[in-house]
C-alpha positions in Angstrom: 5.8 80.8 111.2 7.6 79.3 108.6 7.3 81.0 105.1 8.3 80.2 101.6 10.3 83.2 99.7 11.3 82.8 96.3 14.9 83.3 95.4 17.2 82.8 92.6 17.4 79.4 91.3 20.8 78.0 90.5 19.8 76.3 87.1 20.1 72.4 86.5 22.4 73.2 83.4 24.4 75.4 85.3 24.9 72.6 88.0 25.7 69.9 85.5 28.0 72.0 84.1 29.8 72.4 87.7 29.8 68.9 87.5 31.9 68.0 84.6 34.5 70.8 85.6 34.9 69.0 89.2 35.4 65.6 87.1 31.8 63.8 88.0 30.4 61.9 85.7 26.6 62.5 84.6 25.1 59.8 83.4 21.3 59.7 81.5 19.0 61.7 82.6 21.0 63.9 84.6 22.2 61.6 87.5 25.4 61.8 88.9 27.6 58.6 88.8 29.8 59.2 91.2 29.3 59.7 95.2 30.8 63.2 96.0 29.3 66.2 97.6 27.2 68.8 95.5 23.3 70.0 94.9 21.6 71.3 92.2 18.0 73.1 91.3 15.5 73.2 88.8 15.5 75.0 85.5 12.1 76.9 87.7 11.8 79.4 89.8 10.7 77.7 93.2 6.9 78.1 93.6 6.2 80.9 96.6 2.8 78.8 97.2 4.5 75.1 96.9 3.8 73.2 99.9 0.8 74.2 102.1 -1.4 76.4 103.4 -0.1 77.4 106.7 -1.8 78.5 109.8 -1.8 82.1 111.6 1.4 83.3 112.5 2.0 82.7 116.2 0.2 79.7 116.2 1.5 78.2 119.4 0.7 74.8 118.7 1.9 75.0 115.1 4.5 78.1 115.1 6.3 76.3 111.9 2.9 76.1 109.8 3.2 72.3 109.3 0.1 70.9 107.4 -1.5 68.3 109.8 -2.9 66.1 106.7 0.5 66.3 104.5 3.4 64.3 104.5 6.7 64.6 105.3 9.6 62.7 103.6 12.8 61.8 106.3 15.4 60.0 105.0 18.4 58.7 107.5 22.1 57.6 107.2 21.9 53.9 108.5 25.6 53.6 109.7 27.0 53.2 113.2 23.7 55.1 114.6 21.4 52.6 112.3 17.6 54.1 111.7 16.0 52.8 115.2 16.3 56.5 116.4 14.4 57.8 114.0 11.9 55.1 113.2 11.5 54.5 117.6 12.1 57.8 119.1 11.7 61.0 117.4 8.9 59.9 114.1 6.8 58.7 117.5 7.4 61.9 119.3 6.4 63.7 115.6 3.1 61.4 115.0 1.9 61.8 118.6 1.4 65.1 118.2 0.6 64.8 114.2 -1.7 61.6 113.8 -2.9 62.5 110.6 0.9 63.7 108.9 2.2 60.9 107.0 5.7 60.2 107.6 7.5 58.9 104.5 10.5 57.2 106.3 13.7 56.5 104.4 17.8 54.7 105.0 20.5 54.7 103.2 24.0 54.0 103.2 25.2 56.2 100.6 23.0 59.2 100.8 24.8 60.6 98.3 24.5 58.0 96.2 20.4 58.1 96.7 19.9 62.0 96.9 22.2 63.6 94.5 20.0 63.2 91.3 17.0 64.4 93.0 18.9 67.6 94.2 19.7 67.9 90.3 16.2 67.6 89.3 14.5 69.8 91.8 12.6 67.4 93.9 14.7 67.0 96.7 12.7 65.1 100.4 12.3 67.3 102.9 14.9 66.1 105.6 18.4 64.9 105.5 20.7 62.8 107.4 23.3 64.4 105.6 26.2 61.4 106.9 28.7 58.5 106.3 30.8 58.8 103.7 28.2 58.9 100.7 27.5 62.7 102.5 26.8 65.9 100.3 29.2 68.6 100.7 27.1 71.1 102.6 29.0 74.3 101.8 29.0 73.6 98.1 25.1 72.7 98.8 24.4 76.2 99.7 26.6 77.8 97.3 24.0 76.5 95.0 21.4 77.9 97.1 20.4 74.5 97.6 19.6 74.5 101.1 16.9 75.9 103.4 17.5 78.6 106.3 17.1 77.1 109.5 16.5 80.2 111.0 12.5 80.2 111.8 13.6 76.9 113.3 16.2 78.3 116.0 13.7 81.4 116.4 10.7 79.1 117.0 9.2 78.5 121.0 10.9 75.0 121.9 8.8 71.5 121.8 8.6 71.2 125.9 8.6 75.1 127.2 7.0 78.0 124.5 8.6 80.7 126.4 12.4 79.2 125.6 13.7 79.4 121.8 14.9 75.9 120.3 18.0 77.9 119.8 18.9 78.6 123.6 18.4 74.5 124.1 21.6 73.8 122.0 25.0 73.6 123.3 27.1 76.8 122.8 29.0 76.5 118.9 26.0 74.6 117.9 24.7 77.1 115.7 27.7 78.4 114.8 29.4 74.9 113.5 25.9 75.1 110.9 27.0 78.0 109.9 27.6 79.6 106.3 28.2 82.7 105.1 26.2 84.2 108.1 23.3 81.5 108.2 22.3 78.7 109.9 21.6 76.1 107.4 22.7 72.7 109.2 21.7 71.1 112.4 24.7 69.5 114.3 22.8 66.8 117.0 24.8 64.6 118.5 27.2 65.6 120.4 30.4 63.7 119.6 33.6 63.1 121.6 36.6 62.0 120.4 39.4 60.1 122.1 40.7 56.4 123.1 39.0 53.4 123.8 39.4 50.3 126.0 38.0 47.6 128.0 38.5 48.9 131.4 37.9 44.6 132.6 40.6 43.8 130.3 42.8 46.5 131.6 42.0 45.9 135.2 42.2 42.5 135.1 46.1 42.7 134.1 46.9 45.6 135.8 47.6 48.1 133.1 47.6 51.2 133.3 44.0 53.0 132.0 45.6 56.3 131.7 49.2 57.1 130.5 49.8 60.7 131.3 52.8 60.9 128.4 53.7 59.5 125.5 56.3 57.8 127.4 53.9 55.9 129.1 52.0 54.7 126.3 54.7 53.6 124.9 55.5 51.6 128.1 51.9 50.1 128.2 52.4 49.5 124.9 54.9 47.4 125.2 53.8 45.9 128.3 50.1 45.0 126.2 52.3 42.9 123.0 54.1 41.1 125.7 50.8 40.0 126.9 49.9 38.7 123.4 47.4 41.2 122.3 47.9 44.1 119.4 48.1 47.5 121.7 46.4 49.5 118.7 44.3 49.2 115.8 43.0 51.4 113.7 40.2 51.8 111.3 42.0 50.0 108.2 41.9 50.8 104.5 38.6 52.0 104.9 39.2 55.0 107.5 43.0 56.0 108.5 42.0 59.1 109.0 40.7 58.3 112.7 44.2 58.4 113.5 44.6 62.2 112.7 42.3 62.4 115.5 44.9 61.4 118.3 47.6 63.2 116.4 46.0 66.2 116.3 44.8 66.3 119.0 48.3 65.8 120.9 49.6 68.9 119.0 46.2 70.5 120.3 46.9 69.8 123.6 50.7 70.9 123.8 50.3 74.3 121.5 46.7 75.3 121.9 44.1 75.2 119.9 44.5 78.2 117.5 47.5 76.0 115.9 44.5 74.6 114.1 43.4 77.9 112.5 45.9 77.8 109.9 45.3 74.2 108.9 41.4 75.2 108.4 42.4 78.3 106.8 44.5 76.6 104.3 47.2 78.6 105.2 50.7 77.4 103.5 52.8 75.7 106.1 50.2 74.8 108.3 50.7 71.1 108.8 54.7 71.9 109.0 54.0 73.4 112.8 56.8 72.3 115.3 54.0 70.7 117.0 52.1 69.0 114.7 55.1 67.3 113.5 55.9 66.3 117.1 52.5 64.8 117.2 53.1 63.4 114.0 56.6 61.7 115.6 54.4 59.8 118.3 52.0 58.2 115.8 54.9 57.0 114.1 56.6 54.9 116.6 53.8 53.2 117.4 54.5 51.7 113.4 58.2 51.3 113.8 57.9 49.5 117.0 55.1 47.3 115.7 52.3 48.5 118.0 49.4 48.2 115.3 47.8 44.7 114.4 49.1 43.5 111.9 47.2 42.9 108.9 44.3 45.8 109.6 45.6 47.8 106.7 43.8 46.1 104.2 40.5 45.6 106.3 37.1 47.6 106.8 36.6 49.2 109.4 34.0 47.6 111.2 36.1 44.4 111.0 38.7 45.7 112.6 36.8 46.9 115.2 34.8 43.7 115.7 38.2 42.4 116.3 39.1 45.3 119.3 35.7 44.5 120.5 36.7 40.7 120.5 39.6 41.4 122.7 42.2 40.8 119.8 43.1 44.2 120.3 43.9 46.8 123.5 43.2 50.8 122.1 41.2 52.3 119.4 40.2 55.5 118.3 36.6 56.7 117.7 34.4 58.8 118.7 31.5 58.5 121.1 29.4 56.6 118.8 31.5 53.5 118.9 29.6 51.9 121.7 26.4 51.9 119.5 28.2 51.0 116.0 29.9 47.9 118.0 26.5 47.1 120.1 26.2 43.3 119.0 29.8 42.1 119.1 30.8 43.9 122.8 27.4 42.0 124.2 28.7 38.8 122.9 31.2 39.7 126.6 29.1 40.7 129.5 32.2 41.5 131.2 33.1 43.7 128.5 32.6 47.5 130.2 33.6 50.5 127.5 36.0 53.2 128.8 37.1 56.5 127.7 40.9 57.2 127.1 42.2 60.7 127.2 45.4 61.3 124.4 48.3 61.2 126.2 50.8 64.9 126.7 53.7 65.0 123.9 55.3 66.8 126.8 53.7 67.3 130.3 55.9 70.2 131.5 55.4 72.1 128.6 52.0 71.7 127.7 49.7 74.2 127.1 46.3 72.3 127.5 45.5 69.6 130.1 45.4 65.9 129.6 41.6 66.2 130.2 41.3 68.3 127.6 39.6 66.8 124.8 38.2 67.2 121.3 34.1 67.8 121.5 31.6 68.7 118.3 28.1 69.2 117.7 28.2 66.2 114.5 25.7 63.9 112.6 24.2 66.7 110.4 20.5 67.5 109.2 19.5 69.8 106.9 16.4 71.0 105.1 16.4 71.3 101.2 15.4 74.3 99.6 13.3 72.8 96.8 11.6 70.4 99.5 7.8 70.3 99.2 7.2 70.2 102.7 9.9 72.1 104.2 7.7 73.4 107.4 7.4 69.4 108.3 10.7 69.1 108.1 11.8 71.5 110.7 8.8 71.1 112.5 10.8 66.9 112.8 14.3 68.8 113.7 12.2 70.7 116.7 10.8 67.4 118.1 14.6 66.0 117.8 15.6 69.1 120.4 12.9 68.0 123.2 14.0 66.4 126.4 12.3 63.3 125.4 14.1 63.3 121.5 17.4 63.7 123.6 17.0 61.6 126.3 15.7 59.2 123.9 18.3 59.7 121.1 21.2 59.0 123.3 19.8 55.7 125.5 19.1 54.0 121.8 22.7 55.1 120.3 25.2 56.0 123.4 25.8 59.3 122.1 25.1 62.6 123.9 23.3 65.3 122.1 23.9 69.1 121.2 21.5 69.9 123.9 21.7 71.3 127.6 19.1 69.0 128.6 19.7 66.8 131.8 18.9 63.3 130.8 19.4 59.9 132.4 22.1 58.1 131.1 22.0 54.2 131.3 25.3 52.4 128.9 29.0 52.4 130.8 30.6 53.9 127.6 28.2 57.0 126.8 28.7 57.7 131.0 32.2 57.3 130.4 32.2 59.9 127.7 30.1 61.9 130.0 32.6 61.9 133.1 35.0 63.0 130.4 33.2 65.7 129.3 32.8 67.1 132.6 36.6 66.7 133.3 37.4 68.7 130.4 35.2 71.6 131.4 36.2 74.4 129.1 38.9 72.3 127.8 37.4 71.1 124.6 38.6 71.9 121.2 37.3 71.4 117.7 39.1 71.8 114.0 36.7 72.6 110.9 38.6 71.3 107.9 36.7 68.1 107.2 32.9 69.8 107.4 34.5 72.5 105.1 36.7 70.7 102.9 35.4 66.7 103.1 37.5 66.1 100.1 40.6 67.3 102.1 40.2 64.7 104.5 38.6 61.7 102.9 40.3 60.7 100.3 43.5 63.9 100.7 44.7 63.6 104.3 43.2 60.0 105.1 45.3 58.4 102.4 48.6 60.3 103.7 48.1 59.2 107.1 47.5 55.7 105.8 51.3 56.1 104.7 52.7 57.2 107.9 50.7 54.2 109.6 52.5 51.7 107.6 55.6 53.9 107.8 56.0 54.2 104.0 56.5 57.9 104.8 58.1 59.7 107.6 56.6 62.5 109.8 58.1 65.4 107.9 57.3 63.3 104.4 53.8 63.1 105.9 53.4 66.7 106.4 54.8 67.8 103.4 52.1 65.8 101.5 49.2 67.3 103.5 50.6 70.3 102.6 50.3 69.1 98.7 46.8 68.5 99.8 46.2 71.5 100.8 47.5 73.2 98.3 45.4 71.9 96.1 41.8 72.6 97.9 43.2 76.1 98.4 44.5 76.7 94.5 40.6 75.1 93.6 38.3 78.0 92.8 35.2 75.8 92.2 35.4 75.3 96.0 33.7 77.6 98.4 36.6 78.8 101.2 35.7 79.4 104.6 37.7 81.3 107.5 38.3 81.6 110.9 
C-alpha cells in the first residue's frame, strides 16, 4: 500500500534562488520564463494526510490505496508518440477497473514550459510524461526532492498475475536507468532502438545494398544512391543534429566496446579524444566532404526533413524506433513504402570488438510521479496499468515502439517487426550511454550544436572533439549540477 511520509521540503525561495544562479529568468508570480529542466516545492511541509484515505494494506484489488471516487491528473508529451496511447489504451484499461475515478487528461508540447511553475508552487499533477525537448531535468528534480519514490510501485503484485511483482515484468536495466542516488524515481516504458532507416521497396527495387557491413561499403552505396538522383542521408536539421551522434557513437561502440562510453558519462577529461571515437567521428565526416547529406536540411525542422526521407527524397536516416509512428501520415501516403531497420556499419571489421548486429537499446519515454502530487497513489496505480499485457500490447500496435516489458505481444507494422528481428539479432549485444538523461544540457544544446559543425564540415573531427570536450568541461566544473557515475 502506498503511503504518504513527510520529508523535508526544498523551499520555493530556495528554488527561485537556484534559478537565477543557473541564469532562468523568473518572471511574476514565480513562473519560470524559460524551458529548462528544474522542480521546486512549497514554502510547507507536505501534508502526511494530503490525498486520501487509503484502504487496508494488502488490499489485493487496491494494493496502491487509490481512492475509487478521486481524480487523477495525467498529463502527456504529444510529440512523435501523440496522446492516442494514453487517451485509447491505458486511461481505458485505468477506468475499466475505476468507473467512478475521474481522469483529468492533459498534452503538451513543451512540458516544461506547462509544468515548471506548478512544481515552483507546490501543486504539481500527479503524473508526468516527462519528454520532448520542453522535458524537466529529472536528476536536478530529485535533488530538490521533488519527485516521488516509485518503489511501492515496483514492489506492488502486477495488473494481470498478483503473485508476480510489476518489477520482475520490466526488461533487465529498466529499474536501474530510473535510478538516483539508490532510488527508483522514473519509469523508462518504451523500449527504444536506435539505428538506420530505409525503404526496403526503394532499396530492392534498385538493387542496393540493405546492409553495408563497413564503412567502405556505405560509402560505396552512397555513392551508388546520388548517382541514382536521390540524397543518401539526411539528418534531423537545425532542430536535432544530435541524432547523428547516435551512428557515431555507436560505430566507436561497436569497434572498442562499450565501457569507452564510461568516461564520456563520467565526465572524465579526454573522453571524447578516444582513438575510437575520433575514428567514428572521421566516418561521419566524409559523408559531409563527399556531399552525401541533402542539401539544404541544415536550416530545417526535423519533422520536415523527415517528411522528405519518408517522400523518397532521401535514402538513410537516423532515429530511433519511434520513427514509424512520428512519420505515420506521410509513409501511408506510399502503400509500397515498407520501413526497415539498418544496422551501423564496422569502422573496421577485422578488428572490431562488437558485432554489426550489435546495437544501441534503452528503456526511454520517461514517467514520473511528483512528490507534492495530491493523488500520488492514482498515479502509480496508472503506471501499473501501463505494465499489463494489454497496456503493452496496446502501447506498441498504436505507436510501433516496443515496451520495457517481457511480455509476448503480437506485433502487426513492418517497421516495429523490423526493430524486433533486430533486437533478437543483437541478443546480448545491446549497449546504452547515460550522458543525455544525466546531463540533457550536455547534449541538447552542448554536443548537438558541435555535431551540427562537423555535419556541415565547419569543423574537423579532432576540432569536433576538442569542443565536446569544452562541453564537458563545463557540466563537470558546474557545481549547481547533480554528477552521477558509473
Amino acid at each position: 500500500m502506498f503511503k504518504s511520509t513527510e520529508r523535508p521540503s526544498t523551499s520555493r525561495r530556495t528554488f527561485l534562488q537556484r534559478m537565477a544562479i543557473s541564469g532562468l529568468a523568473v518572471g511574476p508570480g514565480g513562473g519560470l520564463l524559460a524551458a529548462c529542466a528544474t522542480g521546486g516545492g512549497g514554502d510547507e511541509e507536505p501534508d502526511a494526510a494530503q490525498g486520501t484515505e487509503t484502504p487496508a494494506e494488502g488490499d489485493p484489488d487496491n494494493p496502491l490505496g487509490v481512492d475509487a471516487e478521486g481524480e487523477v491528473e495525467i498529463w502527456i508529451f504529444n510529440g512523435g508518440f501523440t496522446d492516442k496511447y494514453a487517451t485509447d489504451v491505458h486511461e481505458p484499461i485505468l477506468q475499466a477497473k475505476y468507473p467512478n475515478l475521474t481522469i483529468n487528461h492533459n498534452a503538451a508540447v513543451d512540458i516544461g514550459a506547462e509544468l515548471q511553475a506548478r512544481f515552483v508552487a507546490g501543486d504539481p499533477p500527479d503524473f508526468v510524461n516527462n519528454s520532448g525537448d520542453g522535458q524537466m531535468d529529472t536528476a536536478q528534480l530529485v535533488a530538490d526532492e521533488q519527485l516521488a519514490d516509485l518503489t511501492p510501485l515496483l514492489d506492488a503484485p502486477s495488473w494481470d498475475d498478483p503473485n508476480v511483482k510489476v518489477r520482475d515484468l520490466l526488461v533487465p536495466g529498466t529499474v536501474e536507468l530510473g535510478t538516483f542516488s539508490g532510488k527508483p524515481y522514473q519509469l523508462n516504458y518504451a523500449f527504444t532502438l536506435f539505428g538506420l532507416w530505409y525503404n526496403k521497396t526503394l532499396f530492392d527495387e534498385n538493387g542496393w545494398n540493405t546492409q553495408p557491413r563497413t564503412w567502405d561499403e556505405m560509402l560505396e552505396l552512397c555513392a551508388e544512391i546520388q548517382e541514382f538522383g536521390l540524397a543518401p542521408w539526411v539528418y534531423q536539421g537545425e532542430t536535432a543534429p544530435r541524432y547523428m551522434n547516435w551512428p557515431l557513437l555507436s560505430m566507436a561502440i561497436k569497434q572498442a566496446g562499450p565501457d569507452i562510453m564510461v568516461p564520456v558519462d563520467n565526465l572524465e577529461e579526454g573522453a571524447w579524444k578516444q582513438e575510437p571515437i575520433l575514428q567514428a567521428a572521421e566516418a561521419i565526416y566524409r559523408l559531409a566532404e563527399n556531399g552525401y547529406f541533402m542539401p539544404g536540411i541544415e536550416g530545417m525542422d526535423f519533422r520536415d526533413v523527415q517528411a522528405l526521407w519518408a517522400q523518397g527524397e532521401a535514402a538513410i536516416v537516423p532515429s530511433g524506433s519511434w520513427l514509424e509512428n512520428e512519420e505515420a501520415d506521410v509513409i501511408a501516403e506510399d502503400p509500397a513504402f515498407e520501413l526497415a531497420y539498418m544496422f551501423e556499419p564496422l569502422l573496421d571489421e577485422s578488428t572490431a570488438v562488437l558485432p554489426l548486429e550489435a546495437l544501441r537499446a534503452t528503456a526511454g519515454e520517461p514517467y514520473f510521479i511528483p512528490a507534492d502530487a495530491k493523488h500520488p497513489q492514482a498515479g502509480m496505480e496508472y503506471m501499473r496499468a501501463m505494465i499489463s499485457k494489454e497496456g503493452a500490447e496496446g502501447f506498441s500496435n498504436e505507436v510501433s515502439s516496443l515496451t520495457a516489458t517481457t511480455f509476448d505481444i503480437e506485433i502487426r507494422n513492418p517497421g516495429l517487426a523490423s526493430a524486433n528481428e533486430a533486437k533478437n539479432a543483437a541478443g546480448e549485444n545491446t549497449y546504452n550511454w547515460f550522458y543525455p538523461s544525466w546531463y540533457p544540457t550536455m547534449e541538447n544544446p552542448g554536443i548537438d550544436q558541435v555535431t551540427r559543425k562537423l555535419l556541415l564540415a565547419e569543423v574537423n573531427p579532432e576540432q569536433w572533439a576538442d569542443e565536446c570536450e569544452a562541453v564537458a568541461k563545463s557540466i563537470r566544473e558546474d557545481d549547481s549540477i547533480p554528477k552521477q557515475t558509473r
